[in-house]
C-alpha positions as CSV (number, residue, x, y, z in Angstrom):
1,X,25.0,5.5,-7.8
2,X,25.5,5.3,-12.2
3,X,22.3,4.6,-13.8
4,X,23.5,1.1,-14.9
5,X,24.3,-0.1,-11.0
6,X,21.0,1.9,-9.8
7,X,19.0,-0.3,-12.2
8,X,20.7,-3.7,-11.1
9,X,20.4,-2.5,-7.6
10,X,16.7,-1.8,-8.0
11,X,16.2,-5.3,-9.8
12,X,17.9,-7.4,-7.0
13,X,15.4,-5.9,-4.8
14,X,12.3,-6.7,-6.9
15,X,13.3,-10.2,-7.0
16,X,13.9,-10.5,-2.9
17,X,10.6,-8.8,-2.7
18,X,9.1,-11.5,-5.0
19,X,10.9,-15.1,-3.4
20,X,11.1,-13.7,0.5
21,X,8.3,-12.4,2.5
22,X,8.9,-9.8,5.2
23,X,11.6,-10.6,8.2
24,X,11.0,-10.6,11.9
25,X,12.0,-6.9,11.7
26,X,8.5,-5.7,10.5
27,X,6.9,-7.8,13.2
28,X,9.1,-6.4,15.9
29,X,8.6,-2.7,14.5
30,X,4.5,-4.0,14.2
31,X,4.4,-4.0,18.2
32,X,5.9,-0.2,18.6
33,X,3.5,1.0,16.1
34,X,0.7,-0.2,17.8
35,X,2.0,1.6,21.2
36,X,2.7,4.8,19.0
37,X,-0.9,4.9,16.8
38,X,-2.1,5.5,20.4
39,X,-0.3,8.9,20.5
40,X,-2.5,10.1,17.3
41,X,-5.5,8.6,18.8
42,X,-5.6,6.2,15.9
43,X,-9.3,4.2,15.2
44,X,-10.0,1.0,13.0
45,X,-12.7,0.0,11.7
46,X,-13.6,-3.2,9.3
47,X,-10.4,-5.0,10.4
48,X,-12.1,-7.9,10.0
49,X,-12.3,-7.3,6.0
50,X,-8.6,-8.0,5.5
51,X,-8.0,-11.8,5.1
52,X,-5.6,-13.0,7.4
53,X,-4.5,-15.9,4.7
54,X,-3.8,-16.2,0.8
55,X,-2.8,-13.5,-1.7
56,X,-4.8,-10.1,-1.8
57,X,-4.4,-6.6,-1.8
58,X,-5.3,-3.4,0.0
59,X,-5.6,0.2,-1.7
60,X,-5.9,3.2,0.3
61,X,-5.7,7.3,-0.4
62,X,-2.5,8.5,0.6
63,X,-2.2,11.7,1.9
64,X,0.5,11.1,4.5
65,X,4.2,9.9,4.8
66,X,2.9,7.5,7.8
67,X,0.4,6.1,5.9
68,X,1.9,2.3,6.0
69,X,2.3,3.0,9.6
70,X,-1.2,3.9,10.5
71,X,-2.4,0.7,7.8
72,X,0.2,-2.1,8.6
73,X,0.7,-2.2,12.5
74,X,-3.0,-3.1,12.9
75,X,-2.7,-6.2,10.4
76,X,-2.3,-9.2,12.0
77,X,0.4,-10.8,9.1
78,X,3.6,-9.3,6.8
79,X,2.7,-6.7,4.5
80,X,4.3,-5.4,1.6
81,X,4.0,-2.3,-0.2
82,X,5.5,0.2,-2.6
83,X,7.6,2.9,-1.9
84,X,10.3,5.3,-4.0
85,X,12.9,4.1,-5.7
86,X,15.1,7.2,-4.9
87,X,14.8,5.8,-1.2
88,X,16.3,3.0,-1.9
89,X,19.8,4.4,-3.1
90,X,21.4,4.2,-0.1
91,X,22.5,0.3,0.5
92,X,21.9,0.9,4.3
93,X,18.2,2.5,4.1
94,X,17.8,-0.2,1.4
95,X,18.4,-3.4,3.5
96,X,15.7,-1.9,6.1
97,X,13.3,-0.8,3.9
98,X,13.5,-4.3,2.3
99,X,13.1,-5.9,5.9
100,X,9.9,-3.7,6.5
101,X,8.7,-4.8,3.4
102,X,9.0,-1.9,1.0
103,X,10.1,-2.7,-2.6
104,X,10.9,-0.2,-5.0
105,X,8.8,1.8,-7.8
106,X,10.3,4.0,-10.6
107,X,8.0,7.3,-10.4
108,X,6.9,8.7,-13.7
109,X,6.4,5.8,-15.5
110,X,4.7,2.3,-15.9
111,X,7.1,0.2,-14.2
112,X,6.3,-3.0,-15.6
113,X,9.1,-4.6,-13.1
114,X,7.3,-3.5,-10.0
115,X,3.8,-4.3,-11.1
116,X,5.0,-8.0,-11.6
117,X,6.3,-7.9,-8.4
118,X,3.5,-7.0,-6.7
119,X,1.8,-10.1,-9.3
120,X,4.9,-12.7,-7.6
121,X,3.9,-11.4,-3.9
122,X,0.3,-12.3,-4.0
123,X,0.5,-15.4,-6.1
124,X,2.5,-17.0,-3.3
125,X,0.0,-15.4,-0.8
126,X,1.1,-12.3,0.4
127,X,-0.2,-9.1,1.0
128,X,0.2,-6.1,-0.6
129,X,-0.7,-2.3,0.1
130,X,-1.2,-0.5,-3.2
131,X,-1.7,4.2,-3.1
132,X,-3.9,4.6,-6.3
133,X,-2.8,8.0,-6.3
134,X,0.7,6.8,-6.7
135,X,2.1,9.5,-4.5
136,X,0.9,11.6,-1.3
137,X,-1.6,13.6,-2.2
138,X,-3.1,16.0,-0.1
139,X,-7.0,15.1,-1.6
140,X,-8.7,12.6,-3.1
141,X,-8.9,14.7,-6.6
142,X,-7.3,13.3,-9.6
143,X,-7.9,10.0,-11.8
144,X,-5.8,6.9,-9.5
145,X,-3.2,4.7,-11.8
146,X,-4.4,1.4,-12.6
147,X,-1.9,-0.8,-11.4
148,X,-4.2,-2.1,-8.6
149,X,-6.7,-3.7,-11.4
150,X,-3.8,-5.0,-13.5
151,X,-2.6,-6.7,-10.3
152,X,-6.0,-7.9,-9.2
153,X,-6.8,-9.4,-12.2
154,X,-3.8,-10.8,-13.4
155,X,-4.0,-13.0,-10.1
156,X,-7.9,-12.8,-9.7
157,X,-7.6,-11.6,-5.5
158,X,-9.7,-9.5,-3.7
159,X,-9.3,-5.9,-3.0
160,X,-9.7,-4.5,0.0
161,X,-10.6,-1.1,-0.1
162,X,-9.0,1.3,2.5
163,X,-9.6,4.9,3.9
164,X,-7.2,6.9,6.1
165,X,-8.9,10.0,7.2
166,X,-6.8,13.1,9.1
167,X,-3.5,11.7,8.7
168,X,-2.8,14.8,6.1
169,X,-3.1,16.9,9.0
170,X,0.4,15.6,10.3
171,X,1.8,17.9,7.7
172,X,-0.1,21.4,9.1
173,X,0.3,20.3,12.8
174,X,3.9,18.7,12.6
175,X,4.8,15.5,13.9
176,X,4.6,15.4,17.8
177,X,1.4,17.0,17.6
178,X,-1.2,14.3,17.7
179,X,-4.4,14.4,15.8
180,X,-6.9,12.1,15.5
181,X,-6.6,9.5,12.7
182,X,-9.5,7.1,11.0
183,X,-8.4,4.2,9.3
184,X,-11.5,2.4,8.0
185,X,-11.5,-0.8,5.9
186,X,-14.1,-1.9,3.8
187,X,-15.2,-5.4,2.4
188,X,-13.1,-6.9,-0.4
189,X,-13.8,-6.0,-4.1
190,X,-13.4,-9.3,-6.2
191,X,-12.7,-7.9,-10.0
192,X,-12.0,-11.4,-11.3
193,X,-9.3,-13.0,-13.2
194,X,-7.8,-12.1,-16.5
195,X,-4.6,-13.0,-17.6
196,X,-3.2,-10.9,-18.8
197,X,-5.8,-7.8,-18.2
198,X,-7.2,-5.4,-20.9
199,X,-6.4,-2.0,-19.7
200,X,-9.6,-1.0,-20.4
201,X,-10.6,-3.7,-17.9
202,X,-8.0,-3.1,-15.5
203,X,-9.3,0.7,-15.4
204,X,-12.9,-0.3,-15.0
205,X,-11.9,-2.7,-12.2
206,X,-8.9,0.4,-10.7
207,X,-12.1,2.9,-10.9
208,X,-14.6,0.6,-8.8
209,X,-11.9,0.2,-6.1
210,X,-11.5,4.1,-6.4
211,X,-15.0,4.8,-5.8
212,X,-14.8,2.7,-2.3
213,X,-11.8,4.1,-1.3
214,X,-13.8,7.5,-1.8
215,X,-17.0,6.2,-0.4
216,X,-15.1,4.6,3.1
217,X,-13.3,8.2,2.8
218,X,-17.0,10.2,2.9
219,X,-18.4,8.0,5.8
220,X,-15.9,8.8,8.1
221,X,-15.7,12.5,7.7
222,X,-19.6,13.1,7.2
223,X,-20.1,12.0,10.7
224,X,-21.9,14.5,13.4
């Protein structure tokens, strides 16, 4: 796909992202996740953390390719999150992806057009799952992008902090084998509102949420 069409292409599917929430399709895939997170032994904890109503946001590690699968087929109302724009070039993969949910980021840079996006979806009271690290990363090392704070205070929701612990080992044990996977929720950060965010702030408020996300992380795999 030229540059030019890629960019229109990308745009169209910001903007469905921003005026229609998920279709049935992610509810219907929602129930054969649930039967497959059995397969990997999958626990939750702190479900109860994630409103079930009104705009908000949820920011996890990411250090698997299943991650939205282990995060979204335990919450109980449509989710949207991020994925690669590259993943969207193919009209066919697109449509689906956009079904599920997904709406595209441009990698290696601030894309300004996804971050209001993610804005649009939670001022009309959606969800939205936000990786920090901005791409899988096999540890929790490294300083996370601040798009979660600009988003959080630009519409003043909460943050729920997430931790998924052991899904990296997918990637040394291969896919049908079935480890054990943690995915714990903790209690919703509340950074305020400030429109439009300082980036100063919108770090301070991306590092707090960090620090849970790392903290959740620790609990889990500190355990006897």
């Amino acid at each position: 796909m030229a540059p030019g069409r890629s960019d229109e292409h990308l745009d169209l599917l910001l903007e469905r992202a921003r005026q229609h929430p998920p279709g049935r399709l992610q509810g219907a895939v929602r129930t054969v996740a649930r039967l497959s997170a059995r397969l990997w032994r999958t626990r939750y904890e702190g479900l109860d953390h994630v409103p079930r109503a009104g705009g908000a946001l949820v920011a996890s590690n990411h250090g698997s390719y299943l991650d939205h699968f282990f995060l979204a087929c335990r919450i109980d109302r449509p989710v949207n999150f991020m994925a690669a724009a590259e993943l969207f070039s193919n009209p066919i993969a697109a449509r689906l992806l956009s079904a599920l949910g997904a709406f595209p980021v441009r990698r290696g840079a601030h894309d300004h057009a996804t971050i209001e996006t993610a804005q649009a979806i939670v001022e009309r009271g959606g969800l939205v799952v936000i990786y920090p690290q901005g791409g899988i990363r096999p540890s929790l090392e490294g300083r996370p992008r601040h798009g979660v704070g600009i988003v959080a205070l630009s519409t003043g929701a909460p943050v729920v902090p997430a931790a998924i612990v052991d899904a990296t080992s997918l990637h040394r044990t291969g896919f049908l084998r079935f480890p054990k996977v943690t995915v714990r929720f903790g209690e919703p950060l509340r950074p305020g509102r400030e429109d439009p965010p300082d980036q100063e702030d919108a770090e301070r408020a991306t590092d707090a949420v960090w620090r849970r996300v790392v903290e959740l992380f620790g609990a889990v795999t500190q355990r006897p």
